[in-house]
C-alpha positions in Angstrom: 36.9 69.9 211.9 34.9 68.4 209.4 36.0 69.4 205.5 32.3 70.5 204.9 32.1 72.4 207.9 34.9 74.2 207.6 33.9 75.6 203.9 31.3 77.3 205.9 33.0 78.2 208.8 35.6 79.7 205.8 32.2 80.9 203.8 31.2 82.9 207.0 34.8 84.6 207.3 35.6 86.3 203.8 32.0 87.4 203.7 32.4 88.6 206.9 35.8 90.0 206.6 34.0 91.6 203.2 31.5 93.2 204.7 33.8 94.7 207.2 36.0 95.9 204.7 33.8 97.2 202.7 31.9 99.2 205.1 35.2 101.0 206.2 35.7 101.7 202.8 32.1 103.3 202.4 33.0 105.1 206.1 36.2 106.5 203.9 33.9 107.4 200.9 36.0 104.5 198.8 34.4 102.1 196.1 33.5 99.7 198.6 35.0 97.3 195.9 38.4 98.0 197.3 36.8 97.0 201.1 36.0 93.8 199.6 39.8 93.0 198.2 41.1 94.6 201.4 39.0 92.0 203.6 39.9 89.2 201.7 43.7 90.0 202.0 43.1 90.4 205.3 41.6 86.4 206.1 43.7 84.9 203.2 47.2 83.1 203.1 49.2 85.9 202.7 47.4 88.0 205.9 46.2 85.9 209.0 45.8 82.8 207.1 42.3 82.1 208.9 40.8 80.5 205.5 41.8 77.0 205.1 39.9 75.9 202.2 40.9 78.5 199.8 40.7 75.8 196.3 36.8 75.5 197.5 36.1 79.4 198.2 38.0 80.7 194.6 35.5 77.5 193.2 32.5 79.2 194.4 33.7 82.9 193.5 33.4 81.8 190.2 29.7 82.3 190.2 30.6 85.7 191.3 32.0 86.2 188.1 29.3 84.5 186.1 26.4 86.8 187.5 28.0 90.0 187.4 28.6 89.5 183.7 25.0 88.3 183.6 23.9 91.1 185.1 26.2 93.2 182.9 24.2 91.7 179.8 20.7 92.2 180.9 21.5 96.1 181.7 23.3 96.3 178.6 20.9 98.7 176.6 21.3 99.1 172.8 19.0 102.2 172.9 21.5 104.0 175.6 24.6 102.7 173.1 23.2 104.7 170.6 23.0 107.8 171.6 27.0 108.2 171.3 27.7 105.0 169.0 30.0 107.1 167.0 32.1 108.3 169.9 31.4 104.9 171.9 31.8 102.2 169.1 34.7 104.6 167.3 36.5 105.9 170.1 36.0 102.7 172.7 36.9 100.1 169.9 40.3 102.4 168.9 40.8 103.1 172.6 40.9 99.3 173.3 43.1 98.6 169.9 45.7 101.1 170.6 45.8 100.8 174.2 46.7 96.9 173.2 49.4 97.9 170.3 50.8 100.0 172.6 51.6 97.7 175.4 52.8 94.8 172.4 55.5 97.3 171.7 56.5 98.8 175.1 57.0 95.2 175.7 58.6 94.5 173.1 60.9 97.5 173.0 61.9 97.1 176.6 61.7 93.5 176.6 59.9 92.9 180.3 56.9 91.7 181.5 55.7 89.9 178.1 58.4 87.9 176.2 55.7 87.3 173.5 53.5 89.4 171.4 51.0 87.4 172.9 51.2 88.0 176.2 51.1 91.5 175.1 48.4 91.4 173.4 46.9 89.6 177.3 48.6 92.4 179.0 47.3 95.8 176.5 43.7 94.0 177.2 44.1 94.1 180.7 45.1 97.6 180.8 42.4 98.6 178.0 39.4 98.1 180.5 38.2 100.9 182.6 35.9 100.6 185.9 32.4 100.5 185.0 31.5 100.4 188.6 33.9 103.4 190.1 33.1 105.3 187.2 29.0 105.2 187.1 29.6 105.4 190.9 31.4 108.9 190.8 29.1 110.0 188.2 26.3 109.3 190.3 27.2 110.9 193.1 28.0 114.3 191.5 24.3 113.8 189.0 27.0 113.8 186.0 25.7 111.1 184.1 23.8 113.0 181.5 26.7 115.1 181.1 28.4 115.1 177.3 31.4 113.9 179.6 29.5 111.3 181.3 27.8 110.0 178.2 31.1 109.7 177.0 32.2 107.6 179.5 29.4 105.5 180.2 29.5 104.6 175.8 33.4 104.0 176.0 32.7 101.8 179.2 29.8 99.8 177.4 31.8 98.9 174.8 34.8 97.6 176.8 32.4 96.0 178.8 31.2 94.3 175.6 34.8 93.9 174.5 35.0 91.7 177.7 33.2 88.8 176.3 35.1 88.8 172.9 38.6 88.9 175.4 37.6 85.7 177.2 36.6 84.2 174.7 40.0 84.9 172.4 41.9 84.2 175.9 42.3 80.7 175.4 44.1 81.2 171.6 47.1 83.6 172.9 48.1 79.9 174.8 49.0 78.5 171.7 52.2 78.7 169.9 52.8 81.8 168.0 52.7 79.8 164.3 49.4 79.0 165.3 47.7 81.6 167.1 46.3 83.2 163.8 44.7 80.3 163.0 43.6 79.7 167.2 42.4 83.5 166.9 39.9 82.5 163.9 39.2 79.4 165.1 37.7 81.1 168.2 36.4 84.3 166.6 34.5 81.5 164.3 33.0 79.5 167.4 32.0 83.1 168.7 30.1 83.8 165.7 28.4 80.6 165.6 27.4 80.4 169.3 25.8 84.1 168.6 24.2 83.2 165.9 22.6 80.4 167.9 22.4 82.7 170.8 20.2 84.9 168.4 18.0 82.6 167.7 17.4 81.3 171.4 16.9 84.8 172.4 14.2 85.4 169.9 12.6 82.4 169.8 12.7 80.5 173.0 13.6 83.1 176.0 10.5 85.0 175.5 8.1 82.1 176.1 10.5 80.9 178.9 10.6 83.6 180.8 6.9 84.6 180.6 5.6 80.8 181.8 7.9 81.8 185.1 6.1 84.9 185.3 2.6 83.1 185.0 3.8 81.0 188.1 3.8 84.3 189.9 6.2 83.1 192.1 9.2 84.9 192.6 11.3 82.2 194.1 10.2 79.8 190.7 11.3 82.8 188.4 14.8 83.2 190.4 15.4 79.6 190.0 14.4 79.7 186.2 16.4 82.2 185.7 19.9 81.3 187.7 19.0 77.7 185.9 19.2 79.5 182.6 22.2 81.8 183.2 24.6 78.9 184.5 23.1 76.3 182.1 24.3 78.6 179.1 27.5 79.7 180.7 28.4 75.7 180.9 27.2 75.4 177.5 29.6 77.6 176.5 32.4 76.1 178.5 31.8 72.9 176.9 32.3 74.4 173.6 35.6 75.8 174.6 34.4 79.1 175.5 34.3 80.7 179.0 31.8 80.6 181.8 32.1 84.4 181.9 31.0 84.6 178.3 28.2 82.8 178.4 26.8 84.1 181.3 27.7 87.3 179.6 25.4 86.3 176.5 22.3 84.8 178.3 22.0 87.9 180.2 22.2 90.0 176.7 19.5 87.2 175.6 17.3 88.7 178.6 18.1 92.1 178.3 15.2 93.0 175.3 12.8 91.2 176.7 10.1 92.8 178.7 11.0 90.9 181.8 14.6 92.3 182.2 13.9 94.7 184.5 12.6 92.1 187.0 15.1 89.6 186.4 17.7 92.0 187.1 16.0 93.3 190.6 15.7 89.1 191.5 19.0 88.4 190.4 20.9 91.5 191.9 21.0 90.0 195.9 22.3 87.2 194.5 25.2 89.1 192.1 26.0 90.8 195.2 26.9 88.3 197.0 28.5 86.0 194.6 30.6 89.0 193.5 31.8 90.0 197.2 33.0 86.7 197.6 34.8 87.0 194.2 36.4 90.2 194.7 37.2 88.7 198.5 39.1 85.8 196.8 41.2 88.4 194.7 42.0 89.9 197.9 43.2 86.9 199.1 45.6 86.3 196.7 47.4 89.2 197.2 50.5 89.5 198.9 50.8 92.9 200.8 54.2 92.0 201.9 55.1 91.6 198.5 53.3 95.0 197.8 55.4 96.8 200.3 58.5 95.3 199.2 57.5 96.7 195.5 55.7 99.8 196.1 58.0 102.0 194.2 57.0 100.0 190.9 53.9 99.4 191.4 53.1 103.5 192.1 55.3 103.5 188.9 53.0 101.7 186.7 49.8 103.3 188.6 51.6 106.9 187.0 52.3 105.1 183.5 49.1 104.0 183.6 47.3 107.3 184.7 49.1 108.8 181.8 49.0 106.1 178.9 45.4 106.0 178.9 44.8 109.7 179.6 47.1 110.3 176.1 45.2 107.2 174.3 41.2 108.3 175.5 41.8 112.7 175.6 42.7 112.6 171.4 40.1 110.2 170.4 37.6 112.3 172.2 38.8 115.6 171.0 39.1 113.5 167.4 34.9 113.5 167.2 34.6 116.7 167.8 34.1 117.3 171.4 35.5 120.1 173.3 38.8 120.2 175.1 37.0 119.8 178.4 34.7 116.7 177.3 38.1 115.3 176.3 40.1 115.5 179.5 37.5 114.6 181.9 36.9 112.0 179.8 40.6 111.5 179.7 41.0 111.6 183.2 38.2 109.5 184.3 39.0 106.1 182.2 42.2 106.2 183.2 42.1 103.2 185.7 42.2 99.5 185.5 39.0 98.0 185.6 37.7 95.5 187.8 36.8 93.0 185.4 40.5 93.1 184.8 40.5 90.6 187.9 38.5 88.0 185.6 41.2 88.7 182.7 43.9 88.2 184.7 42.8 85.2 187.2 42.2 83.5 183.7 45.9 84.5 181.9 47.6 82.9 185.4 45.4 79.5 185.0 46.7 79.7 181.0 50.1 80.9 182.2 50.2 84.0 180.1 51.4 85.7 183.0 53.8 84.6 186.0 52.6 85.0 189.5 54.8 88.1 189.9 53.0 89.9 187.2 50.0 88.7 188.2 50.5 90.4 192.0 51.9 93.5 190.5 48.6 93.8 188.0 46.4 93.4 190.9 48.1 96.2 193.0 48.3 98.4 190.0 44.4 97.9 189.7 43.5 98.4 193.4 46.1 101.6 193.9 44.1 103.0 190.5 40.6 102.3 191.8 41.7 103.9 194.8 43.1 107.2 193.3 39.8 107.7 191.0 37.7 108.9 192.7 39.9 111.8 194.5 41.1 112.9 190.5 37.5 112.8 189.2 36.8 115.2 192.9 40.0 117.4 191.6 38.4 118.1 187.8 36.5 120.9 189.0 39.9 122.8 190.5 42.0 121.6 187.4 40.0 123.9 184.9 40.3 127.3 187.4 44.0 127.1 186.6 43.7 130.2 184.7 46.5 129.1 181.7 44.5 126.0 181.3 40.8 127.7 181.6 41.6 130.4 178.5 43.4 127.0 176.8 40.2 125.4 177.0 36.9 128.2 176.9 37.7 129.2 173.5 36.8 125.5 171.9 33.7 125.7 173.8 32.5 127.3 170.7 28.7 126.9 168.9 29.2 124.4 166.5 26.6 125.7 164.2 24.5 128.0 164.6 20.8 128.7 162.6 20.8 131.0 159.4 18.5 133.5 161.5 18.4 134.5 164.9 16.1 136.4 166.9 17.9 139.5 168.2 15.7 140.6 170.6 13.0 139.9 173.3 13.2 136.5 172.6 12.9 133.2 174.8 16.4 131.2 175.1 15.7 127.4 175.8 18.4 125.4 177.4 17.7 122.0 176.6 15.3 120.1 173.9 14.6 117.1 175.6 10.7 116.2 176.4 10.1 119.1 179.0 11.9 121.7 176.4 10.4 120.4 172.9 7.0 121.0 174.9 7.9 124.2 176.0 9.3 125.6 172.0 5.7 124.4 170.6 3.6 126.2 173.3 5.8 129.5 173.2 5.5 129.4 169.4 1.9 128.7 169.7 1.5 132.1 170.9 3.5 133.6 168.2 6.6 134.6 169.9 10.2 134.0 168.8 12.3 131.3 170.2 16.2 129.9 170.5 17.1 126.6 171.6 20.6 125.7 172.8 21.1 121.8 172.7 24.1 119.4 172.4 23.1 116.0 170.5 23.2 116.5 166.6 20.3 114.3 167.1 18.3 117.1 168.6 19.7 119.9 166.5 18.6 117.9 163.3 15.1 117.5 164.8 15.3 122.1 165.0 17.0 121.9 161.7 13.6 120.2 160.3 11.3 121.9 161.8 12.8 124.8 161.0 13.5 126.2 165.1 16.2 128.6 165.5 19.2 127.3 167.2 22.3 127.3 168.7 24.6 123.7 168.6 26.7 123.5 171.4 27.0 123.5 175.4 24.5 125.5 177.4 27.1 126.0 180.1 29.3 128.0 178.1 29.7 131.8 177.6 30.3 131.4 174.1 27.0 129.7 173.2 25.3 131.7 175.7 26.3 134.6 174.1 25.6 133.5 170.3 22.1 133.0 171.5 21.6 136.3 172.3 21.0 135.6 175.9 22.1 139.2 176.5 19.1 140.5 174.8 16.6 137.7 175.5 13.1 138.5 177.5 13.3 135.4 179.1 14.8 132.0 179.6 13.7 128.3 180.3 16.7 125.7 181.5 15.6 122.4 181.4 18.9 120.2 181.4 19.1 116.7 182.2 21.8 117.2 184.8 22.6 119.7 187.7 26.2 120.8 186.9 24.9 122.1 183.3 22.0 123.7 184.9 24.0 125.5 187.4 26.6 126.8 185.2 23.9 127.3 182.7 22.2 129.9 184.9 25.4 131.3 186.6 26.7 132.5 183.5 23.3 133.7 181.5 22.9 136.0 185.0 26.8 137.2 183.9 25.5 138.3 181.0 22.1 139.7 181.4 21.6 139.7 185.8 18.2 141.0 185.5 17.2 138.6 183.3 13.9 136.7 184.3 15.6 132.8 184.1 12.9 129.5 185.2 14.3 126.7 185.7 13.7 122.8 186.1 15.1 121.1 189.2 16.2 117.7 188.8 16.2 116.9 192.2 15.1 118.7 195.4 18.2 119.3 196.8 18.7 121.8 194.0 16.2 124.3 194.6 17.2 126.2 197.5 20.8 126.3 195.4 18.9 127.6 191.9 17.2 130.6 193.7 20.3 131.4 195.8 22.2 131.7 192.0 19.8 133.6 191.2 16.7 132.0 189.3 13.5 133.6 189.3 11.4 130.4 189.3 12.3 126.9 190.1 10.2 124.0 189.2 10.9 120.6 190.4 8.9 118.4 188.5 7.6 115.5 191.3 6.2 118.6 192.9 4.4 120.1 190.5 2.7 116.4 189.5 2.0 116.1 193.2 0.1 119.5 193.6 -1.6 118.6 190.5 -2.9 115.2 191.3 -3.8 116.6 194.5 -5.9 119.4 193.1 -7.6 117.0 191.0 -8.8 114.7 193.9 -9.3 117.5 196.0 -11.6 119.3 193.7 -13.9 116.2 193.1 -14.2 115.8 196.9 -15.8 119.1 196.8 -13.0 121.5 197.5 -13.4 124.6 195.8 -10.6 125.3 193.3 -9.9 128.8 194.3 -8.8 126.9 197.7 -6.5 124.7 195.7 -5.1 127.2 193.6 -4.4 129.5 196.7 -2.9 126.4 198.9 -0.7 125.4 196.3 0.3 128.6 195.2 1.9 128.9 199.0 3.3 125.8 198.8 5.5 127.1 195.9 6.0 130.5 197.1 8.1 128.6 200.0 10.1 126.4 197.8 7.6 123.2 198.2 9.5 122.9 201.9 6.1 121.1 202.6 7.0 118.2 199.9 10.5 118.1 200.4 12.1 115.4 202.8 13.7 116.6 206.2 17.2 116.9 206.3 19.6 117.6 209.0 21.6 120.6 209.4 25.0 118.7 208.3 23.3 116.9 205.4 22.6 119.9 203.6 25.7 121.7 204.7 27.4 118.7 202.7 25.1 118.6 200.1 25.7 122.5 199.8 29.8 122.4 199.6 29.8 119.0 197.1 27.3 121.4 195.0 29.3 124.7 194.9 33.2 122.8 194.5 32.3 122.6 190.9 31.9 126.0 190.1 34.1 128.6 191.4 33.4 129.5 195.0 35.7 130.2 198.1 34.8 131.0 202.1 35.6 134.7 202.1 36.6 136.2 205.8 34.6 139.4 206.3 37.2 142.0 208.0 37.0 143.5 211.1 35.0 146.9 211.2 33.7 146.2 207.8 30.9 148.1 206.4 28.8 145.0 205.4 28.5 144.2 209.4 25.3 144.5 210.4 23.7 145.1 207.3 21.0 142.6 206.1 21.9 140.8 202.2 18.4 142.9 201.0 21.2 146.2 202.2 24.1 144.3 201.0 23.0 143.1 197.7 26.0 141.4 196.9 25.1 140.2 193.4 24.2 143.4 191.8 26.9 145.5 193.7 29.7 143.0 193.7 28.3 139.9 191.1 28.7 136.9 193.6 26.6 134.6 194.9 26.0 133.9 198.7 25.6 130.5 199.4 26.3 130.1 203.1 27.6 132.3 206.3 29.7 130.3 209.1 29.6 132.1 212.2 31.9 132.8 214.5 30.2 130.6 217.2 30.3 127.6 214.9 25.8 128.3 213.8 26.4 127.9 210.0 23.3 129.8 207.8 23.0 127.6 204.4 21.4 129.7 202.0 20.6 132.6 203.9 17.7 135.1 202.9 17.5 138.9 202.2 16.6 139.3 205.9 19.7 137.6 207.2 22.4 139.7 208.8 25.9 139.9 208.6 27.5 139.6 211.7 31.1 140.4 212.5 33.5 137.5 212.3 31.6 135.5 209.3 32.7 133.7 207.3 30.7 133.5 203.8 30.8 131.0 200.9 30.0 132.7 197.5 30.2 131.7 193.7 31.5 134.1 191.7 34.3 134.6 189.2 37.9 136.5 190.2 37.0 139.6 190.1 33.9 139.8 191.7 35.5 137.9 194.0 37.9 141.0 194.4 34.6 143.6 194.1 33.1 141.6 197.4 37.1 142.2 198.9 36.6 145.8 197.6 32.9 146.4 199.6 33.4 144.2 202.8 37.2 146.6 203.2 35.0 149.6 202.3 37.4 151.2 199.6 34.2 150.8 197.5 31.1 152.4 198.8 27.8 151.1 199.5 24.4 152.9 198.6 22.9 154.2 201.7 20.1 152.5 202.9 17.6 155.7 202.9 17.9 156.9 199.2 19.2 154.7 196.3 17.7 151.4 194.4 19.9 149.7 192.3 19.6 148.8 188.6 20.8 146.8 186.0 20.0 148.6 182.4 21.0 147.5 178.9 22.6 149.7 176.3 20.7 149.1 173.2 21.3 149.8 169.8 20.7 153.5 168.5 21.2 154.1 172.2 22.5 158.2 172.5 24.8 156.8 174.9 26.7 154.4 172.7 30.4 155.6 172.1 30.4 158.0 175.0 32.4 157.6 178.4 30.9 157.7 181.4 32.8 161.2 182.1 31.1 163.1 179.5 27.7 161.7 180.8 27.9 163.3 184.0 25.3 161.1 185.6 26.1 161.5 188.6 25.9 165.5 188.7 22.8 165.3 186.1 20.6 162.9 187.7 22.3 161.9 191.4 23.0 158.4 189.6 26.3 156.4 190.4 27.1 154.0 187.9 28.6 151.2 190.4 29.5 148.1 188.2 29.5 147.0 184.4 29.1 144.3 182.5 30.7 143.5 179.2 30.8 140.0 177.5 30.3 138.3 180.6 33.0 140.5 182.2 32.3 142.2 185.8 33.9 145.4 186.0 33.2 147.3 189.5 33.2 151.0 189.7 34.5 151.5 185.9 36.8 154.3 185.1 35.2 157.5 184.0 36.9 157.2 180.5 35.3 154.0 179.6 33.0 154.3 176.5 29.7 152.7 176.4 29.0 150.1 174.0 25.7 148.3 172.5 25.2 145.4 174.9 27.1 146.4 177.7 24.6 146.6 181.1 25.3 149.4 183.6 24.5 149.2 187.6 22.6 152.3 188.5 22.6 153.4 191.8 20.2 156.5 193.1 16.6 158.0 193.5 14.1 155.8 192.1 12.5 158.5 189.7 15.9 159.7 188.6 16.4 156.1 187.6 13.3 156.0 185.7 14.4 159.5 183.8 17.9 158.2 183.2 16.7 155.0 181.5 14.1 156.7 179.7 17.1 158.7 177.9 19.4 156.0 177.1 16.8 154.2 175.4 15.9 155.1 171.7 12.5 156.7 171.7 10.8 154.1 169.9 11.7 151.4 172.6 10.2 151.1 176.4 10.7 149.1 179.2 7.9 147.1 179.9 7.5 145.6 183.9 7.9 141.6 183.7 5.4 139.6 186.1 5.5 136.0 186.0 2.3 133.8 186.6 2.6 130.7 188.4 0.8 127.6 186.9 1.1 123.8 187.7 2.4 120.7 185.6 5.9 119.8 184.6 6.3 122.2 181.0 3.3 123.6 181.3 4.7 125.2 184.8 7.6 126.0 183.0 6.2 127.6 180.1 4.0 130.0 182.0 6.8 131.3 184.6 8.4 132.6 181.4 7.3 136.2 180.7 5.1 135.7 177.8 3.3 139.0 178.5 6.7 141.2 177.7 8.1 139.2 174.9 5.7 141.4 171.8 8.4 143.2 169.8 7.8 147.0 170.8 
């Protein structure tokens, strides 16, 4: 067979072997990264030895490497970088540093793997990079990336991934001998600093014009050719100065990314990364050996654990070390703890220097695969980790405000989760109308911007009980959550409802998939905000076509009323069943058996009311002919031989084992309503048990469940003492309800009936689901 021929006929089998790979990996819900090494091992030498031309394929792979660290520098986004510089330029610069004195001194101590600080130094920077791609991936998938945990991250990631360019480039000084590899070090750090300046100047100066005469063309292809011509013309450049390809591929695609036509370059140059990078990644695979795996499996699973566990003890402390909480830090901890794939490109370039022999070289790149494997599962098993209850109490208490404003509101208030864009607007139109406000936020950025402006506020994590609870959530009127990501929402509204379960909570959906979930944890209102621009463009064309606007209003309000199910996409029964368990495995939910012969059988979840009488959440019944309800209404029964999913904490998880067994009884369905009612100050109730009350012979009342500091406490023993704050489930006649309540409360103060009114736009819909009406102080 002709040589040229068989490069394609070779070209045709690792992509196709890739592609294979890779979409059995996807099939196994795996970074499809690891399909891509696995094909390649498959086709290469060491497998079934069907590619011949191997020199010619690892030639072309090359510009696999080049454009992914092109593309690498045209997303690189100063802007995102400093929103956590301290922890990302700090902690991701110290994390590199003594992740690389460590392994100089294992080495040295034990005296394997790296004869020479060196090849230490080659080694520590190898393990110091994380996966940028299995990370963000993970992230992604469970909407984590706004998280403080995933901004983390994603800053400690950006900076290794900057840190990448500076390793190449220093790469070639570690060769030398060790007299002179100071003076090779500053040699190269000088060329670096030179060829940025210039780079600097190019960037400003001649990119700009460039790039916009190959937009003028208005032709794509033109513009993909300029810019490919431009990437591997500065990445040769840079080779010809002694510098990598990777790094000056690296720098023409930072040179690109402030200009206005990043965005475009990227989506033009992405199809071709892709590709370029599969058959990289493939020609990694095919260098490995799995025989030789096999035959050191025990060592390399070794050094995946050292691993694991090096870099989990070097990131946790640096993250707990600017003042993050304990959770922050371990997840954080947890999820860096792999070997990146750009360690490939380190370690393919230390075997062409010799800095590392090819059986270090094999075991690095098994090491790397079996941790990009395992991340994904340990990120899955987070959630789990921090329901270990010795770990949980280790952890809540440093979720603690970290400052708090000199004043706070104490009552009939509005608590705002959140001051992005949507919550800023939100504070100014609530304080428009003259009534008092707390904001809960996280950046110092934000909290400075309250600080000025002189906002009350609360500095720390809107998911926590603590904070929750410094804001006064117990006593709010109201609340708006408008986080940037799902998780904090949930858990956000899940524990506000602990404290206060009557309380009237709106809430912004960040995607659509959410809002069945928010209404089944219990939010009053949920606004997604596509919707609500949709419903408002649409009343706007609508009305100028002659529609009347009371039509709009009316068609619209419906719209909302059934959870925009008219806007939303279709989904199939299974998707949403998925979507529902990936959803509910972060907080802490269980599929609860319902007995035989229990009580609940039969009764409708309106009958039932599981969150007032027993504090969980219902999120799903699984019959027992297989029909699965995801989140059922208050009209769906409970059958015999369910199965139900709920949220809830451990003992309202035993109060739900307590009604469905029937050794706690359950309000007729002829007589009693149910009631949450809070115990305010100057209360005559306050300081007196439940026993010397009598409400139950006085008014017919049953006092089913308290709650106290978050704390569900079903049927509470008669010789429990009220306190100010705690909220008591009433059970009985409505009117003897309405005498009981009017008796706890001090005479000055009244209940007052809360009726939210439904508007349209993103904050504006936000703001006026609030209860604006009942926040006056009485």
């Amino acid at each position: 067979m002709q040589e040229d021929f068989r490069l394609i006929v070779d070209l045709v089998l690792v992509l196709s072997a890739a592609a294979f790979g890779g979409l059995l990996a996807a099939i196994l819900r795996q970074p499809v990264l690891l399909g891509y090494l696995l094909g390649g091992m498959v086709v290469g030498p060491a497998g079934l030895g069907l590619i011949k031309e191997v020199i010619q394929v690892e030639t072309l792979a090359q510009f696999g490497v080049a454009f992914l660290l092109f593309a690498l520098g045209v997303e690189f986004s100063f802007a995102e970088l400093r929103k956590v510089q301290k922890i990302a330029l700090g902690g991701g610069g110290l994390q590199i540093i003594l992740t690389i004195l460590v392994t100089v001194v294992v080495c040295g101590i034990t005296g394997a793997w790296a004869t020479l600080p060196a090849k230490g130094v080659f080694l520590g920077a190898i393990l110091s990079l994380s996966s940028t791609a299995v990370v963000l991936k993970c992230l992604m998938e469970r909407n984590e990336t706004e998280t403080p945990h995933g901004q983390v991250m994603l800053g400690i990631l950006v900076v290794q991934d900057l840190a990448l360019g500076l390793m190449l480039a220093v790469l070639p000084a570690l060769d030398q001998p060790p007299e002179a590899i100071g003076k090779a070090v500053l040699f190269a750090l000088l060329r670096i600093g030179l060829f940025a300046a210039g780079a600097v100047a190019v960037g400003i100066w001649l990119i700009p014009p460039l790039l916009r005469f190959l937009a003028r063309t208005e032709s794509q292809e033109l513009f993909l050719l300029g810019v490919v011509a431009l990437c591997l013309g500065i990445a040769l450049f840079t080779e010809s100065l002694g510098l990598s390809i990777e790094m000056g591929a690296f720098v023409a695609g930072l040179m690109i990314s402030e200009v206005e036509y990043a965005d475009q370059t990227l989506t033009y140059v992405e199809p071709v990364r892709d590709i370029f990078a599969t058959l990289f990644f493939a020609s990694i695979g095919m260098l490995i050996d799995p025989i030789f795996l096999w035959k050191n499996l025990e060592l390399i699973l070794g050094l995946v654990a050292l691993v694991f566990l090096g870099k989990f003890l070097i990131v946790t402390p640096l993250v707990r070390l600017f003042r993050y909480s304990w959770k922050t830090a371990v997840i954080a901890g947890l999820g860096l703890a792999q070997i990146g794939e750009f360690s490939f490109v380190l370690a393919s370039e230390g075997q062409v220097l010799g800095l590392v022999s090819r059986r270090v070289y094999l075991l690095i790149l098994g090491t790397t695969a079996v941790t990009l494997v395992l991340t994904p599962f340990v990120m899955r098993l987070v959630p789990q980790l921090f329901e270990i209850p010795w770990l949980k109490n280790f952890l809540d208490p440093t979720d603690l405000p970290l400052d708090v404003a000199p004043e706070l509101p104490s009552q009939n208030h509005v608590v705002i989760c959140g001051y992005g864009r949507v919550g800023r607007n939100l504070v100014q139109q609530v304080q428009q109308h003259g009534y008092p406000v707390v904001v809960i936020d996280q950046s110092e950025s934000k909290i400075q911007q309250l600080r000025e402006a002189g906002i009350s506020y609360v500095y720390g994590n809107a998911a926590s009980l603590h904070v929750l609870q410094t804001a006064g959530v117990a006593q709010a009127r109201g609340m708006g959550i408008c986080l940037p990501d799902a998780m904090s929402t949930r858990n956000a509204l899940r524990r506000s409802l602990e404290l206060s379960p009557d309380l009237d909570v709106v809430v912004r959906a960040n995607k659509d998939k959410d809002i069945e979930l928010l209404y089944q944890l219990g939010a009053k209102e949920v606004v997604q905000p596509e919707f609500e621009a949709s419903l408002e463009l649409v009343s706007h064309l609508l009305n100028r076509m002659g529609m009347s606007l009371a039509t709009i209003q009316q068609q619209a309000q419906e719209i909302r009323k059934h959870h925009y199910l008219e806007l939303r996409p279709q989904r199939s029964a299974s998707e949403v069943s998925r979507e529902l368990e990936l959803a509910t495995q972060d907080m802490n939910s269980r599929w609860y058996s319902l007995p035989a012969n229990s009580p609940l059988s039969g009764m409708n979840l309106a009958e039932a009311d599981l969150r007032n009488l027993a504090g969980v959440s219902l999120m799903a019944i699984r019959r027992a002919t297989g029909e699965e309800v995801d989140y059922p209404d208050n009209f769906t029964t409970i059958e015999e031989g369910d199965r139900l999913l709920v949220v809830g904490q451990a003992e309202e998880l035993a109060a739900l084992d307590d009604l469905a067994k029937g050794k706690a009884a359950i309000p007729a369905k002829s007589a009693p309503s149910c009631q949450w009612i809070l115990v305010p100050e100057n209360s005559p109730f306050v300081g007196k048990t439940l026993a010397h009350l009598d409400i139950e012979r006085q008014y017919g009342i049953k006092a089913s469940a308290l709650r106290r500091e978050g704390k569900f406490i079903r049927d509470p023993e008669e010789d429990i003492a009220l306190q100010v704050g705690d909220r008591i489930l009433l059970c009985g006649g409505y009117h003897p309800l309405k005498l009981l309540q009017a008796s706890l409360m001090p005479e000055e103060q009244r209940s007052i009936p809360i009726v939210p009114v439904v508007q349209a736009a993103e904050s504006q819909a936000l703001l006026e689901y609030l209860p604006m009406d009942n926040l006056r102080e009485p």
